[in-house]
C-alpha positions in Angstrom: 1.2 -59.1 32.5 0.5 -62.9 32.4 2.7 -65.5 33.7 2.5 -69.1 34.5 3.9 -70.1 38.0 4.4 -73.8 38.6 4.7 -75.0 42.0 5.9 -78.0 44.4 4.7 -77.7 48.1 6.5 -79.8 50.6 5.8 -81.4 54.6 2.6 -81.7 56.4 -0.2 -80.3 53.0 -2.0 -84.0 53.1 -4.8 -84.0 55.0 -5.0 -80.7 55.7 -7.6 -79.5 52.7 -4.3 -77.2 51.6 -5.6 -78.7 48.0 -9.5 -77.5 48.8 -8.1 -73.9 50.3 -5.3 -73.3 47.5 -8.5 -73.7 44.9 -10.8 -71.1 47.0 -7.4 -69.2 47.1 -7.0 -69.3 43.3 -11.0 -68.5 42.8 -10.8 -65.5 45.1 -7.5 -64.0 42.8 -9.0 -65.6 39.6 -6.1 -67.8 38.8 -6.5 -70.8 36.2 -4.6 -74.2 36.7 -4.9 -76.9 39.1 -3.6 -78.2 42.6 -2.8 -81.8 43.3 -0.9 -84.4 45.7 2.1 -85.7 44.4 3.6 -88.9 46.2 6.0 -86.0 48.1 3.5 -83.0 48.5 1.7 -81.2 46.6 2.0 -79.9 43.0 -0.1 -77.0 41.4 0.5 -74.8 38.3 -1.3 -70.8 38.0 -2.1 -69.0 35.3 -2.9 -64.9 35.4 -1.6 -61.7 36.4 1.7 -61.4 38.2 0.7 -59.4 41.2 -1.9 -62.1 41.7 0.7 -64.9 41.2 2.9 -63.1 44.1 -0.5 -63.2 46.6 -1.0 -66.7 46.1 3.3 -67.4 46.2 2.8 -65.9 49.5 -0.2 -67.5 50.5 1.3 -71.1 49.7 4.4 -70.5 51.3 2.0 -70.4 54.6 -0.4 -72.6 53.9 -3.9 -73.3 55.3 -4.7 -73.3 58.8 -3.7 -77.0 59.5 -0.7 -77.8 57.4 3.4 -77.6 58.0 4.5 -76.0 54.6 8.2 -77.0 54.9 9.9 -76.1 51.6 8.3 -74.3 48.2 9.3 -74.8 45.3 8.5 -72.3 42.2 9.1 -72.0 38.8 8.1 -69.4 36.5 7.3 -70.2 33.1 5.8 -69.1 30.1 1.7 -68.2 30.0 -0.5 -70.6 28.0 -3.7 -69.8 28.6 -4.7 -73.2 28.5 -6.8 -73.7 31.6 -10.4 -72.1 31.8 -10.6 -72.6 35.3 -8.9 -73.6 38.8 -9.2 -77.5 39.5 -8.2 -79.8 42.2 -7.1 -83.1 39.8 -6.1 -86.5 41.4 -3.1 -87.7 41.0 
């Protein structure tokens, strides 16, 4: 099943390449969406399967090797297919 998981990533994810890893992240679980900073954090929104979604839910609430992840937020909402790939976007 498909789902759509939009996410806010809060405390030390600047500077860290948490954008550049959550992208390698979404290639390796072929999600769809993008990953940018936000003036608080971070903001990124997946696309693909649930069990997928979960891994990288998981993998976020972590973080890269460098950062602080603080506080995630996640919202699930409805699949678009919109996105043909994963993209880190400026702000």
């Amino acid at each position: 099943m498909k789902k759509r998981l939009h996410v806010w990533v809060y405390g030390v994810v600047k500077g860290v390449f948490f954008r550049t890893q959550t992208k390698e992240q979404a290639d390796n679980l072929n999600l769809t969406g993008f990953v940018r900073n936000t003036g608080e954090g971070v903001e990124a929104v997946f696309e693909g399967n649930v069990i997928e979604l979960d891994k990288m839910l998981d993998y976020l609430k972590r973080g890269p090797k460098y950062s602080k992840v603080e506080k995630v937020d996640a919202r699930e909402e409805n699949y678009t297919g919109e996105f043909k790939e994963f993209r880190v976007v400026s702000f």
